[in-house]
C-alpha positions in Angstrom: 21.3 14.9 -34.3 22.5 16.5 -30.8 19.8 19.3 -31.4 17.4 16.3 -31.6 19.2 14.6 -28.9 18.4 18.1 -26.5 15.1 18.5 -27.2 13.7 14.6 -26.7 16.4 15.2 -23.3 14.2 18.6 -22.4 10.9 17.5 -22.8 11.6 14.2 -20.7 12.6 16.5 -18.1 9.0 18.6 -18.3 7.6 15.4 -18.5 9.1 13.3 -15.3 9.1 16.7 -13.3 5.8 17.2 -12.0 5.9 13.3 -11.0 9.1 14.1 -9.3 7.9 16.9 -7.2 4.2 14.8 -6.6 6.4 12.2 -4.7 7.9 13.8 -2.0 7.3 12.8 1.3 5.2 13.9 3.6 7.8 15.3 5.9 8.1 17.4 2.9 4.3 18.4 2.6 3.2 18.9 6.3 5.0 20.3 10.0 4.9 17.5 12.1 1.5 17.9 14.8 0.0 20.7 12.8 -2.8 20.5 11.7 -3.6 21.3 8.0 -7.3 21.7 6.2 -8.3 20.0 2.7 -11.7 20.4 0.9 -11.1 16.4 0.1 -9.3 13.8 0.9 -8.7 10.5 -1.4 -5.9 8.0 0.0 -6.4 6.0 -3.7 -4.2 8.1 -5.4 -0.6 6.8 -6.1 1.4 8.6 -5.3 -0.9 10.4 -2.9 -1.3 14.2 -3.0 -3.2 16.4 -0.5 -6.8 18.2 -1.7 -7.5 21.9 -2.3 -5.8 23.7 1.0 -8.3 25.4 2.9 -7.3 28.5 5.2 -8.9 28.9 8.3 -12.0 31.1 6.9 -12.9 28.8 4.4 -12.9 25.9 6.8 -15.8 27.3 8.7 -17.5 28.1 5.9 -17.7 24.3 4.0 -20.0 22.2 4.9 -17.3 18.9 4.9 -13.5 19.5 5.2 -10.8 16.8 6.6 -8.3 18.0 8.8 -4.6 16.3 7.9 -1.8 16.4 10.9 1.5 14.2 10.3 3.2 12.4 13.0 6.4 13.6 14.8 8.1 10.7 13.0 7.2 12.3 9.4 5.6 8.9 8.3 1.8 8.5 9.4 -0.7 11.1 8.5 -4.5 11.1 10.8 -7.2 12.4 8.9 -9.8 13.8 10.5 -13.1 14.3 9.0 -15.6 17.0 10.0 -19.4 17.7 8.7 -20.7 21.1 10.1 -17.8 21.1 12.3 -18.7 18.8 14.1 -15.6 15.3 13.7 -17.3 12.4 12.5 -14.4 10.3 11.6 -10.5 9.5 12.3 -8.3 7.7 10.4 -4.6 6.8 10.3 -2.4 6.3 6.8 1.4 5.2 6.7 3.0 6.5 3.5 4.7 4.0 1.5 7.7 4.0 -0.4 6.2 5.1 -3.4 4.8 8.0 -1.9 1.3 6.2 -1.9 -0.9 5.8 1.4 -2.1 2.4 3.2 -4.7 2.8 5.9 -3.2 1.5 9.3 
């Protein structure tokens, strides 16, 4: 019965983990007013997680990439989106307290 009791324990750990780590904040995920580069960026997802990090050689090289800079408060992200490297757009998200975003 404890065996039992350990292993349903164990994989509820695996299991809530991952969503654990997903929810950190964004203080956790970014340096405050530097600028980070994503292949995509969907502010729908709850809780929110950044897209496929781009260095700076493959941001030149994609045709559309968002640039992501958080705030020196740690709580409101502007995305910045760029086609050909040229900005076409600018947006502001708070994070929320379930890690989701909320356009400002």
């Amino acid at each position: 019965m404890k065996r039992n009791v350990a292993c349903i324990v164990a994989a509820l750990h695996l299991l809530v983990s991952p969503f654990a780590a997903s929810a950190a904040s964004l203080a956790d995920k970014f340096t405050p007013e530097t600028p980070y580069y994503f292949d995509s960026f969907d502010p729908g997802q709850q809780p929110w997680k950044p897209g496929q990090h781009l260095n700076i050689e493959e941001v030149f090289k994609n045709y559309q990439y968002y640039e992501i800079v958080l705030d020196q408060n740690g709580k409101e992200i502007t995305v910045n989106q760029y086609v050909r490297g040229v900005k076409t757009g600018s947006e502001k998200y708070l994070e929320l307290p379930d890690g989701s975003l909320r356009k400002k």
